[in-house]
N, C-alpha and C positions, 0 to 999 in steps of 0.2 A: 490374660496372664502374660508375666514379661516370658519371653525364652532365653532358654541358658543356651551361651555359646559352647561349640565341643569341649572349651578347657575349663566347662563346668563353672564359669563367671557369668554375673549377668548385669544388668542395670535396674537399679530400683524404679520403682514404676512411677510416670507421675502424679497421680491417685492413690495415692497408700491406703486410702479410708477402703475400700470393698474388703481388701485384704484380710484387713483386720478385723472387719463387722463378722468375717468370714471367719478367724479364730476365736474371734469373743466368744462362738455358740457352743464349741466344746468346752472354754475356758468357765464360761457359765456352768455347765455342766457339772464338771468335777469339781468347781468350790460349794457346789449346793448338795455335794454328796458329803462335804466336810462336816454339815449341821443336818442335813435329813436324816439321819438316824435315830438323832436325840428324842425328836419326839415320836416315833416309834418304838423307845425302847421298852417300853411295858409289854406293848406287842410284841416284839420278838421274842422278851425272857419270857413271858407266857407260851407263846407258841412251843419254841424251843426246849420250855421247860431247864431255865436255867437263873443266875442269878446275876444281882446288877452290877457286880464289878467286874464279871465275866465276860455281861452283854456290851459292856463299856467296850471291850477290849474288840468289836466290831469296830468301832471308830477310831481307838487308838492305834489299832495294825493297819488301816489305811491309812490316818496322820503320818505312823511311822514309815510306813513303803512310799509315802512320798515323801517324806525329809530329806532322807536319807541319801538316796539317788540325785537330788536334786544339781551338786555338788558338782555332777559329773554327766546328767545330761546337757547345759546347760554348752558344756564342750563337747557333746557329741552333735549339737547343730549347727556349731562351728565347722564342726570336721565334714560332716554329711550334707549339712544343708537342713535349715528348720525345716523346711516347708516337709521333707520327709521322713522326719525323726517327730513332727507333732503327729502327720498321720500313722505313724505306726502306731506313737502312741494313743491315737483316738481308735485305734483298731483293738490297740490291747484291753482297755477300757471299756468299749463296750462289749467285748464276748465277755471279761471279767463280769458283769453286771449280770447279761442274764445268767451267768454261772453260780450267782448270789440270788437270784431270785428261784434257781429251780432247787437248791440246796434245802435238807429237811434237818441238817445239825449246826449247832453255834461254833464248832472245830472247822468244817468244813466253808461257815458263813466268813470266820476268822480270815480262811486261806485263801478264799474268795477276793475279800476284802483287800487281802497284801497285794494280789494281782491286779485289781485296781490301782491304787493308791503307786504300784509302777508304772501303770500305763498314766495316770494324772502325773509323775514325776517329767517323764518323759517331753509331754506336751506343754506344761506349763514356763520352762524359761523360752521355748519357740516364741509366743507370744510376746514379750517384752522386749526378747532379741529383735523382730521383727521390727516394733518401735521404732527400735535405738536405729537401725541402721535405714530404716525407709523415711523416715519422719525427720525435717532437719529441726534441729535445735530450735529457733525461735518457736515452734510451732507443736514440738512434743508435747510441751504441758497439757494440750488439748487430747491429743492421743492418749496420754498416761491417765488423763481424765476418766477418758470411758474406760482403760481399762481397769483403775480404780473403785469406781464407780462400779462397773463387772464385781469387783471383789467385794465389796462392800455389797451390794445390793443383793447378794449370790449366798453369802456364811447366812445374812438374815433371814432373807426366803424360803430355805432349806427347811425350818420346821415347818411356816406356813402350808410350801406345800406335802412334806410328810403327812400331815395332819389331816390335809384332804384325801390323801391316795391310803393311807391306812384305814381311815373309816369307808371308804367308796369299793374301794379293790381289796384289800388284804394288806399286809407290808411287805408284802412280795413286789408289790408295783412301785416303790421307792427306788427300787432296782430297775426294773425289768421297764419304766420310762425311758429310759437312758436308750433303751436299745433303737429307737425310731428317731431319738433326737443326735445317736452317732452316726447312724446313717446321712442322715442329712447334712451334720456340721462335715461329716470328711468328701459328701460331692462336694460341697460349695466351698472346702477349703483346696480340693484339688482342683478345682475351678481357678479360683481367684488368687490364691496365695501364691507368691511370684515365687521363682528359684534364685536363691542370692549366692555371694560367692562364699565358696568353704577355702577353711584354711584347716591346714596339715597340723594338728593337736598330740602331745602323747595325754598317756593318763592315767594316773597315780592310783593305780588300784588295789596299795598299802593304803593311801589315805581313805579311800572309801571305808574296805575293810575296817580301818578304826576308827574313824567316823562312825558308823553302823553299828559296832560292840558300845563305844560310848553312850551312844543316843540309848539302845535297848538297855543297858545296863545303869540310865539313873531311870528314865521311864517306868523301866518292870519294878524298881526299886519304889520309887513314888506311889504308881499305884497299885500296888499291891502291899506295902506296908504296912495298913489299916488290918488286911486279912490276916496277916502275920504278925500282928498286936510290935511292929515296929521291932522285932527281934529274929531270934532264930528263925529261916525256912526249912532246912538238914542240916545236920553235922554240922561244919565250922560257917556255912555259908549264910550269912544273915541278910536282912536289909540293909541295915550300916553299910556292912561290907559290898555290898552291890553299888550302892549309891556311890562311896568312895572310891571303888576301884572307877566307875562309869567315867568322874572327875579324875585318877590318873589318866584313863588312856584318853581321854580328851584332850587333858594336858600335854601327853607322845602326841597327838596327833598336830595340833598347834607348834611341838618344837619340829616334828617333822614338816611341817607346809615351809617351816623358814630354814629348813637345811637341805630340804630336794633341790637337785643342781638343773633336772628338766621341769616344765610347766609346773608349780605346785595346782592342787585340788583345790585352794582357796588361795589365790592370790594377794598376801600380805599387803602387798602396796596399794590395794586398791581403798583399801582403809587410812590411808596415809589422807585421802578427802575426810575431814571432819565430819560435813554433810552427810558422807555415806556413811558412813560408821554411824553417825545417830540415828538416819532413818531405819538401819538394819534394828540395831535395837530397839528404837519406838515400834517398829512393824510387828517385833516380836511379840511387845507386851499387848496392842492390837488383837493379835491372831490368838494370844491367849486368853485374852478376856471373850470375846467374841465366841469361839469355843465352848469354852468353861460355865458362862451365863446360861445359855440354854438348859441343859442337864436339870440344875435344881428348880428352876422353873417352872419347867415342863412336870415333873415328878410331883411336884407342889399341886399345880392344876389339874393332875388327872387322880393323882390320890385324896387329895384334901377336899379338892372342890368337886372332885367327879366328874369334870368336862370331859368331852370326847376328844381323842388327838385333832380334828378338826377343829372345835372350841378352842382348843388351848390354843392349836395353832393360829389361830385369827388373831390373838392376843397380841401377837407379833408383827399384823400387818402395817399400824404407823409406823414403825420402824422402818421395817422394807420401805414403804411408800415415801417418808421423807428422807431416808436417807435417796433415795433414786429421785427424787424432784430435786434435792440441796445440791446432788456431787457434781451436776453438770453447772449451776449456779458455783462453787466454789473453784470446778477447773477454770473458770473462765479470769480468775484470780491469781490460780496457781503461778503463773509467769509470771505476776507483776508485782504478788505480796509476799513478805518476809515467812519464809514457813515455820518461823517461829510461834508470829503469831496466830496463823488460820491451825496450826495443829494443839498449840494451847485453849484453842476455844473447844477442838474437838477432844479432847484428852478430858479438859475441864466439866463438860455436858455431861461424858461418857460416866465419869465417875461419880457426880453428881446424881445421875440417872440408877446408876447399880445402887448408892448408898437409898436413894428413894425407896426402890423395888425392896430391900432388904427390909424396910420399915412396915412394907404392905403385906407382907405373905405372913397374913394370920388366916384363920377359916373365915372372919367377916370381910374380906379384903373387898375392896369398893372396886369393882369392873372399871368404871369413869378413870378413878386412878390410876390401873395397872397400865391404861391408853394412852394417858398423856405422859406416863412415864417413860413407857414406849418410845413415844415422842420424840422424846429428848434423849434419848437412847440414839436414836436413829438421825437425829441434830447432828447428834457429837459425833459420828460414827463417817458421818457425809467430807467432817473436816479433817479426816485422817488417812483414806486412803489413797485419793488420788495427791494430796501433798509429797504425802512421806515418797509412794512410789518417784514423780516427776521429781522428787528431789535427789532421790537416792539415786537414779540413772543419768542426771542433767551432762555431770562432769565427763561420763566415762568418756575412751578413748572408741572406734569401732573396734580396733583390734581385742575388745576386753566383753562386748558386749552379751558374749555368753556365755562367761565367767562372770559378769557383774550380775546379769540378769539370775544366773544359778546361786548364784551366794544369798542374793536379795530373796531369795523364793524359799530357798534354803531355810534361811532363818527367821520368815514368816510363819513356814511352815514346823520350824523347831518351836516357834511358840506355840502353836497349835497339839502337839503332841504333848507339850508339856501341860498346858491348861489344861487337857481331855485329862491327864493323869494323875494332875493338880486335884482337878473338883472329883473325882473320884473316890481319892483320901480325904477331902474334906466331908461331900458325904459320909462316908462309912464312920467318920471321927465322928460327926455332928450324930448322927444317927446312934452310934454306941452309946453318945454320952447322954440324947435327950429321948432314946425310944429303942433301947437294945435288942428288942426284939423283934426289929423289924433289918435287924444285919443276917447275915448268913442266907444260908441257900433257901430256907423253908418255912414253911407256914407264912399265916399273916406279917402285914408290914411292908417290906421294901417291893414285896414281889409280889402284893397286891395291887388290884386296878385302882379301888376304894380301899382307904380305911377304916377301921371303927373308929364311931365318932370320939370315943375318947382318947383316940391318939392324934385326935386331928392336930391340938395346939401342940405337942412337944414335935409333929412332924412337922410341924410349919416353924418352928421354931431353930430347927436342923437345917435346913433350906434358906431361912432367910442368914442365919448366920455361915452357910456357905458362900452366899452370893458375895460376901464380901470379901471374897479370896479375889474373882475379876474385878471387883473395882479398887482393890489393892493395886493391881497390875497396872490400870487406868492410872492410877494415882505415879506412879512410878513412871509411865510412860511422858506424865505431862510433865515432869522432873528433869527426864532426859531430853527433851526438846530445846528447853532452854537454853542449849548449847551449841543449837544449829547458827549457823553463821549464813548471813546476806548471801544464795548464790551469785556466781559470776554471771551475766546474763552471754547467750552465745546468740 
């Protein structure tokens, strides 16, 4: 570990790799808590005794409690120093976990969840900031690699292994893993992870605050909409009106980043790079689909087909498997080819892969098929995340690096909340229109393990035309790439 001199500066190490292998292990962590719940969720709303837009809301209050913050820890490891703003946050992270595993109500699993999802905000720009400033330029694409790769390989694994720890342990242990794996990532990050220099930050904690009302205010709008037939919740207060207002104070919050006279919360000028601006947005549509996919999927295979959350989750493993064999084959690229084109091949796979799956999910669906779609799910999946990442960071200045790293996380993770919220409404839409009685809190249907065989086609029918909301996003993402320009090489 390098040491900091008394005025709290230090020298980056000349090995940057331990350091890092050293944050991937929590980074790992809290992106496979981003999709492990999904295929648990019959478990839990069974256990719990509750319903599927509710039990959603385990995944989307964590989404949300990392978005949100992300904004603004990103400048607290500027201020304090990463290496000590990730361990707190691996600290807060794992008590949050097993405080989710020893919970016996879906309110309390919710509350749970928010205090992960800060502890995951917290840690997650450490990492990248780390990159940017230990890693020199010619040689980041490799670094951004794995930790691309890390994300990529992390959102997919997450049902896999739900799958296994729900039929082995309970789904209490989707949780309550965490607890031995944060033990370990924070020795070996208090180990390895060097002390870098802080710099003096103020911090906009109007913007957060509207940052925070915006995000929960189209989110709760989205999904929940379906439950409130898209209208009145009380009195004057509707969905419309959530969703709209969510977009003004968005909008205040946007004219306020470019009228604060100290640091803004989101740095305007950093978007003045073409490159970064499109990778923010391509990552977006990424973290939304990626997200959003799981859900009717999983729902599909353990109602339709009957599988065990283990079964289903196997369904998943090409995916995992090649996307983690590709991403380290495409980082070795990322430096030398246009990310134009490596992230049009992934965009292209991606959405080609969701329109496939969408065509399978009938009750005779062919296993062979669901695998090789997988496949190429996890093709496309390999040429998105370490590009967009090494792209989106290549330009920055060191002085921005945990502002760029917080924006970039930011609105990876804004698509993530929005997907989870996204396929939620399209659910409960697809479900009203093609098997109505399988909405709401009770009886058969949405909150069955199995269906009756006679709802198997209008429920399969629900789910494959959901899928096509993430390969919408896919679709949209390979759009905005097109616009990425040659980086400069440093």
């Amino acid at each position: 570990m390098t040491a900091s001199s008394p005025s709290g500066s230090s020298v980056a190490p000349a090995n940057p790799w331990p350091a890092l292998w050293a944050m991937v292990i929590g980074f790992f962590m809290i992106l496979v808590d981003s999709t492990i719940v999904s295929v648990a969720t019959p478990a839990i709303r069974d256990a719990l005794d509750t319903d599927y837009n509710t039990v959603i809301w385990v995944t989307s209050a964590y989404l949300l409690a990392y978005a949100v913050p992300l904004l603004i820890t990103g400048r607290l490891g500027d201020r304090f120093g990463p290496k000590r703003v990730y361990l707190s946050g691996l600290t807060v992270f794992t008590v949050a976990s097993l405080w989710c595993a020893l919970t016996s109500s879906v309110e309390i699993l919710i509350l749970a969840r928010v205090l992960q999802g800060l502890g995951a905000s917290l840690m997650t720009p450490q990492t990248m900031s780390v990159i940017t400033r230990t890693f020199p330029a010619h040689s980041r694409g490799r670094a951004m690699a794995l930790w691309g790769a890390t994300a990529g390989v992390a959102t997919l694994v997450g049902p896999v292994l739900g799958g296994v720890l729900v039929d082995v342990a309970g789904w209490e242990w989707i949780f309550l893993v965490n607890v031995p794996v944060g033990i370990l990532g924070f020795v070996l990050a208090w180990r390895l992870v060097p002390r870098l220099d802080t710099h003096t930050h103020s911090f906009d904690w109007l913007g957060v605050a509207l940052s925070a009302g915006a995000m929960f205010l189209i989110v709760f709008g989205i999904q929940e909409g379906e439950r409130y037939d898209w209208g009145t919740i009380a009195g004057f207060v509707s969905v419309p009106l959530l969703i709209a207002a969510g977009l003004v104070v968005g909008a205040v919050f946007l004219w306020w980043q470019s009228r604060i006279q100290s640091e803004p919360l989101v740095p305007l000028s950093l978007f003045g790079d073409r490159n970064f601006s499109v990778a923010n947005a391509a990552i977006s549509m990424v973290s939304f689909s990626v997200t959003a996919m799981s859900f009717p999927f999983m729902l599909w295979a353990q109602s339709v087909r009957g599988w065990t959350p283990t079964e289903s989750g196997m369904l998943l493993i090409p995916m995992a498997v090649v996307t983690g064999v590709m991403a380290p084959l495409v980082g070795r690229f990322t430096d030398r080819i246009a990310p134009r084109l490596l992230t049009s091949i992934g965009f292209a796979a991606s959405a080609v892969g969701l329109v496939l799956m969408s065509r399978l999910l009938t009750p005779q669906a062919s296993v062979v098929g669901l695998l090789l779609v997988m496949a190429l799910i996890g093709f496309g999946n390999a040429f998105l995340w370490s590009p967009l990442a090494a792209t989106a960071t290549r330009n920055l200045p060191m002085s921005s690096a945990g502002a760029g790293s917080g924006v970039y996380n930011a609105t990876r993770q804004v698509g993530a909340v929005l997907g989870s919220a996204a396929i939620a409404a399209a659910i409960e839409s697809r479900l009203a229109t093609h098997l109505p009685q399988a909405t709401g809190t009770g009886g058969e249907g949405a909150g069955a393990a199995v269906l009756a065989p006679e709802a198997f086609d209008p429920f399969s029918t629900a789910m494959s035309e959901a899928v096509l909301v993430p390969a919408a996003a896919f679709l949209v993402g390979l759009v905005l790439v097109q616009f990425f320009a040659r980086p400069a090489r440093g």
